[in-house]
VORORO-602523 format. One record per residue (C-alpha): residue in one letter; chain; x, y, z. Coordinates in steps of 0.2 Angstrom, whole numbers. Example, Ala and Ser with C-alpha at 12.3 -4.5 7.8 and 13.67 -1.06 7.14 Angstrom:
<atoms>
A, A, 62, -22, 39
S, A, 68, -5, 36
</atoms>
This chain:
<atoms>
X, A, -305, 171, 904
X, A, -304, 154, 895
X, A, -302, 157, 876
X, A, -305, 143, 865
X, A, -295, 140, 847
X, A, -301, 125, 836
X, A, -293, 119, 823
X, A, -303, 123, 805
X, A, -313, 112, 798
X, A, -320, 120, 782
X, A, -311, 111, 766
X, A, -295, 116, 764
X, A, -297, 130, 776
X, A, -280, 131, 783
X, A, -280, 148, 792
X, A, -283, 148, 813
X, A, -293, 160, 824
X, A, -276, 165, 834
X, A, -257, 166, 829
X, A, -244, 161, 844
X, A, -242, 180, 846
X, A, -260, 185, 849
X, A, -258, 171, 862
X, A, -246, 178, 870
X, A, -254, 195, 868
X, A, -268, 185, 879
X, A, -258, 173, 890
X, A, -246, 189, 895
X, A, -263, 196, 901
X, A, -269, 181, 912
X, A, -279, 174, 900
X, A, -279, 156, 896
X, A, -279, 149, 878
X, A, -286, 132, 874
X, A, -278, 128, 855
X, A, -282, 114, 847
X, A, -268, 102, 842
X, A, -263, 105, 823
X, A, -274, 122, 823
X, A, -258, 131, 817
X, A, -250, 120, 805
X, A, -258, 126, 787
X, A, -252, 144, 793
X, A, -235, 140, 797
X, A, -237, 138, 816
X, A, -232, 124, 824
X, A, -239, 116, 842
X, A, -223, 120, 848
X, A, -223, 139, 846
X, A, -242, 140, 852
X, A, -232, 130, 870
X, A, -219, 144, 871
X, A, -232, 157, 870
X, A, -242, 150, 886
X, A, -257, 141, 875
X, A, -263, 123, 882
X, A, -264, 111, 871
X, A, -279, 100, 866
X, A, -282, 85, 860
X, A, -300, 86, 853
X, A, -311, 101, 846
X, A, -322, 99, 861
X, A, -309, 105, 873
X, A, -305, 119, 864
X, A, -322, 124, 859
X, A, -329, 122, 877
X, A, -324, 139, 882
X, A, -331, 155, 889
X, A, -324, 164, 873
X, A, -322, 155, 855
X, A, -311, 164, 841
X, A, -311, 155, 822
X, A, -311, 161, 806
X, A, -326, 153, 797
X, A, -343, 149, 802
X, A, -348, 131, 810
X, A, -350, 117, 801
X, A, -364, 107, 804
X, A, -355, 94, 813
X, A, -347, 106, 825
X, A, -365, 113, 826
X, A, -363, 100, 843
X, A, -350, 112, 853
X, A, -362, 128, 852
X, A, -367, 131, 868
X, A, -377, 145, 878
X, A, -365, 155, 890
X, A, -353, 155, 877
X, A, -346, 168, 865
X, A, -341, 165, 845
X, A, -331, 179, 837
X, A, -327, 172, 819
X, A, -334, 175, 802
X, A, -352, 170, 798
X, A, -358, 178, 783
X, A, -376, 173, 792
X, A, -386, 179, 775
X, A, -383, 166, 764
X, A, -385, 152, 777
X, A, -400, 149, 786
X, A, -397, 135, 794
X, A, -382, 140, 803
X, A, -393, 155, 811
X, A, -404, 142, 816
X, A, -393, 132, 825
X, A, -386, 147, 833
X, A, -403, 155, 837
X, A, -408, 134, 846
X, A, -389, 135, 855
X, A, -391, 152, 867
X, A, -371, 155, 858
X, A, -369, 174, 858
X, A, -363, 176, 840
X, A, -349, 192, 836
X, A, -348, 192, 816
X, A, -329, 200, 809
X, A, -340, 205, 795
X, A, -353, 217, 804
X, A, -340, 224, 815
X, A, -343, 243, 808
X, A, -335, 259, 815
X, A, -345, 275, 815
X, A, -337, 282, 797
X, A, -345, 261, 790
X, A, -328, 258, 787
X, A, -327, 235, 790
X, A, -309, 235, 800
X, A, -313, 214, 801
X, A, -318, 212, 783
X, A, -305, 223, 775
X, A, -289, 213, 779
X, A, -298, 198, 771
X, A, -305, 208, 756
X, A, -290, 214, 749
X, A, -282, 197, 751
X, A, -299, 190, 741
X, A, -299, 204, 727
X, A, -278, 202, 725
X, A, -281, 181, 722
X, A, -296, 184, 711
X, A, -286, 190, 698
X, A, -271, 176, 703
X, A, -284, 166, 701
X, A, -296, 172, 683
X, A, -279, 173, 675
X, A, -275, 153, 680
X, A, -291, 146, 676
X, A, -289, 158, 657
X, A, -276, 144, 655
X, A, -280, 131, 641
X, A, -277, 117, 651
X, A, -288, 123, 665
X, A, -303, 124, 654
X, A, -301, 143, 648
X, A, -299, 151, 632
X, A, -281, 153, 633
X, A, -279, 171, 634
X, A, -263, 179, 645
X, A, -272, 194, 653
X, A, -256, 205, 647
X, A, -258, 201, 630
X, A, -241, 202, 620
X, A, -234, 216, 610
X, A, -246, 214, 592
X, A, -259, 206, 605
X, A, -273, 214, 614
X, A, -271, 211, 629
X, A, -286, 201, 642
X, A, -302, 212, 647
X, A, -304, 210, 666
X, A, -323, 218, 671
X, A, -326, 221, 688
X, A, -344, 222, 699
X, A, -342, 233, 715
X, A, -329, 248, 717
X, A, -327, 243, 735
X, A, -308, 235, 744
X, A, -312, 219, 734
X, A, -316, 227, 718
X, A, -302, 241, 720
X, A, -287, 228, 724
X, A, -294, 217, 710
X, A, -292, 231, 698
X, A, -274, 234, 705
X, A, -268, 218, 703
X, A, -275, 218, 684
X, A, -268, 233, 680
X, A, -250, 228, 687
X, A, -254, 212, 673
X, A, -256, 222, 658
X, A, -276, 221, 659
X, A, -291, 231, 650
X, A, -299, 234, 668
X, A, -317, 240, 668
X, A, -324, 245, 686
X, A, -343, 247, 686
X, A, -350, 255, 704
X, A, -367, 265, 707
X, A, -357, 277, 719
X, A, -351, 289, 709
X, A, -342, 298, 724
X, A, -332, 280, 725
X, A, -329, 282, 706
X, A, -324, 296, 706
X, A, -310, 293, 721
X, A, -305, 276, 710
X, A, -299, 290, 695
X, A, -287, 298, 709
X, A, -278, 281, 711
X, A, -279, 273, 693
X, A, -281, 289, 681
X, A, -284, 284, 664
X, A, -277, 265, 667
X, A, -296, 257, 672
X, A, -314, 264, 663
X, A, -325, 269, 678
X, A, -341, 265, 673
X, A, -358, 270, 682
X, A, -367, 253, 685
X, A, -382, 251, 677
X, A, -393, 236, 668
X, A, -389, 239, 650
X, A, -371, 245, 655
X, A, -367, 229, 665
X, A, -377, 220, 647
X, A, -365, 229, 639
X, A, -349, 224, 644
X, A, -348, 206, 652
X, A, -351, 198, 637
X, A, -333, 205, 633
X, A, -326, 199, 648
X, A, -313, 188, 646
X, A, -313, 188, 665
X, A, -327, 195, 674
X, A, -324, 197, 692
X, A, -341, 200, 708
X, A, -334, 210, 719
X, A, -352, 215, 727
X, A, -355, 219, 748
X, A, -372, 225, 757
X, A, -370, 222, 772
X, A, -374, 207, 780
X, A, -387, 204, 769
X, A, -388, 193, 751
X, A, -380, 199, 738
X, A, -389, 207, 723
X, A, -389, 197, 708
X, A, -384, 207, 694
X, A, -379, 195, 682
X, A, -392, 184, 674
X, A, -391, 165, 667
X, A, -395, 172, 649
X, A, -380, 185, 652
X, A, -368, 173, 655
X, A, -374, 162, 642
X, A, -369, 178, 630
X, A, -350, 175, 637
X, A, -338, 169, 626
X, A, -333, 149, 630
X, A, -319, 147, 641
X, A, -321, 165, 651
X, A, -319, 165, 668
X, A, -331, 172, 682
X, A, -324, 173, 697
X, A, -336, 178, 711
X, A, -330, 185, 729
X, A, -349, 188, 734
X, A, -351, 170, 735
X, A, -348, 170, 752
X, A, -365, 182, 753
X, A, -375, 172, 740
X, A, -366, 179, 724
X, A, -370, 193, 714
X, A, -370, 179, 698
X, A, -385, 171, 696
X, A, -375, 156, 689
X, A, -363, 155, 704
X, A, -364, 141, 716
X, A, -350, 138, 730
X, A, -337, 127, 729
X, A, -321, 122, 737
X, A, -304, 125, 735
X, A, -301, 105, 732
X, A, -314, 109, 719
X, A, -312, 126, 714
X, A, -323, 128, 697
X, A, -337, 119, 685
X, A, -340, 125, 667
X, A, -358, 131, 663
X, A, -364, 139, 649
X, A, -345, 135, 643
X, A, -339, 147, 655
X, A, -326, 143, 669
X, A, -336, 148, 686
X, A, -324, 148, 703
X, A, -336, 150, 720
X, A, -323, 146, 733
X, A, -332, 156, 749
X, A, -316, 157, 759
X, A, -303, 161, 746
X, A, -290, 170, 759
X, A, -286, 152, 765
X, A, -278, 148, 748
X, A, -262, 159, 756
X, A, -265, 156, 777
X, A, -248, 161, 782
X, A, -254, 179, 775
X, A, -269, 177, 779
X, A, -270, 172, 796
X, A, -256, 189, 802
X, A, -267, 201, 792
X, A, -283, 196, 799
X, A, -275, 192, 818
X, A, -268, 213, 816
X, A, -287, 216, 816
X, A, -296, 204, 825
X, A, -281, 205, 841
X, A, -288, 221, 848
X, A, -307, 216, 850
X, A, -301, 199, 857
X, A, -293, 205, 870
X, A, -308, 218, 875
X, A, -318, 203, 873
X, A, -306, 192, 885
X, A, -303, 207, 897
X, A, -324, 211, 899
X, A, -334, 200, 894
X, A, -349, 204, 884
X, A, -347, 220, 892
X, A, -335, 224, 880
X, A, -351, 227, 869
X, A, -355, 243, 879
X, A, -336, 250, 882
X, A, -336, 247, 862
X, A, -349, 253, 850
X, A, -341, 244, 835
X, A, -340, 229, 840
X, A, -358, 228, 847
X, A, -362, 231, 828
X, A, -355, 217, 826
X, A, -369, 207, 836
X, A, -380, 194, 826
X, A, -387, 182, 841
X, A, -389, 184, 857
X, A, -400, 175, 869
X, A, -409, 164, 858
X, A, -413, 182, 846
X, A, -408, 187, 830
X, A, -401, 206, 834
X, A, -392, 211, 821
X, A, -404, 223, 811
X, A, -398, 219, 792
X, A, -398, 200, 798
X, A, -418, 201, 803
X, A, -421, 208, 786
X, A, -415, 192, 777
X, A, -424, 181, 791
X, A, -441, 191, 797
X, A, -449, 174, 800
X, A, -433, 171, 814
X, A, -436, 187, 823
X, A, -447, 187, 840
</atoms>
């Protein structure tokens, strides 16, 4: 089969669909790989290495996106909306909830569109979105404690605090891999960590990794009214799958922060679970409102694309190749990845997608 890698266009995205090993996984195979020239470079991957590993270099995104089989990382852009074509198969992330004009422009191209994010095995585990989630949970505490800085605009606090000083409070929405590697990292710092979840089966397995080092709290209206207006940084780490995320903090909440905390949401990608939160880039990373310091950057794991791009291709390697190997019938031989359907055909398939979209369903 002809596999297609094209170089990321998303600002500052500088991770790629395919690392020169998972081309040679593919060319080793008989498959040929179409990359893009200067897809690699931001990870570390020069044109060179892709050669030695049997990939044809192009020149433009059209060759490489005119292909039976097209891997990325992050959804379309609208000016690559163009390539999408029917009889051809896009496996990247879409995160189709929070962009309706993006399933639109798939529904009007015939693509058949694989999501990493809906790919679910039978126990709901994500195998595509955990790599990337614990990469995002990690950097949103890298992140919170920069932006705490006085001269990025926070109220100065060092989330470790010093001996005679309190240290930081760090409060976390969503016990899930974002929430849990967020905490971790905090609690390496020095942090007050607060976890809120309404799972109290997942609470009660987060007391087995952090004891009495993080406050498992049961999430609920008064209890998230109750501690984010201490939060020095206050951290969404929210998932439904393949559907918006629920807003649980409102405007007048945030307005209740103290100037110069930091929210950091990881569900902006969904829609954010903060009502204040609106995306933003990595060249652009935050904005103040309400005096609070807001970062929205959707695809944070490309702040670091050399980790990136390994920890999601150790993933993302196996379902390409069944992808390459059989086509769409991949789908039958392998009942997780067909979860990970959204459009086929012109249709909107992916059930938690119709929800968001009835009006889009036949």
């Amino acid at each position: 089969m002809d596999v297609g890698v094209p170089k990321e266009r998303k600002d500052q995205e500088y991770r790629v669909g395919l690392s020169p090993s998972s081309v040679r996984s593919l060319t080793d195979r008989g498959h040929t790989v179409f990359v893009e020239k200067g897809a690699g470079e931001g990870s570390g991957f020069t044109d060179d290495a892709y050669s030695e590993m049997g990939a044809q270099l192009v020149a433009r995104a059209a060759e490489a996106w005119d292909r039976e089989l097209v891997v990325k990382v992050k959804e379309p852009l609208p000016a690559e909306y163009a390539y999408l074509q029917k009889g051809q198969t896009l496996f990247t992330y879409l995160h189709l909830a929070a962009d309706r004009t993006l399933t639109q422009a798939l529904l009007d191209s015939g693509t058949t569109a694989i999501a990493y994010e809906t790919v679910e095995l039978p126990d709901q585990r994500l195998p595509l979105l955990a790599p990337m989630s614990i990469i995002a949970g990690r950097l949103a505490v890298q992140f919170g404690a920069r932006f705490l800085e006085r001269h990025q605009g926070g109220r100065g606090v060092l989330l470790s605090g010093v001996p005679g000083v309190k240290p930081g409070k760090v409060v976390i929405l969503g016990g899930g891999v974002v929430g849990t590697e967020a905490a971790r990292i905090a609690v390496g710092m020095g942090a007050q960590v607060q976890i809120l979840d309404v799972n109290v089966d997942r609470l009660s397995y987060l007391e087995t990794l952090f004891g009495s080092r993080v406050e498992l709290l049961y999430s609920s209206v008064s209890q998230i009214e109750t501690v984010v207006p201490e939060a020095d940084l206050l951290i969404g780490a929210v998932l439904v799958l393949a559907q918006k995320a629920p807003v649980l903090v409102s405007r007048k909440l945030v307005q209740q922060m103290r100037p110069g905390s930091v929210i950091v949401d990881v569900a902006v990608d969904q829609g954010g679970c903060i009502a204040t939160v609106r995306p933003t880039s990595h060249s652009q990373p935050t904005y103040v409102e309400a005096g609070v310091v807001h970062y929205g950057v959707p695809n944070m794991p490309g702040a670091v694309p050399w980790t990136s791009t390994q920890a999601l291709n150790n993933c993302t390697l196996p379902y390409v190749l069944q992808l390459a190997n059989y086509g769409l019938e991949a789908l039958d031989r392998n009942p997780a990845l067909a979860r990970g359907l959204n459009v086929k055909n012109h249709q909107l398939v992916h059930p938690a997608v119709q929800q968001v979209f009835p009006d889009l369903v036949p």
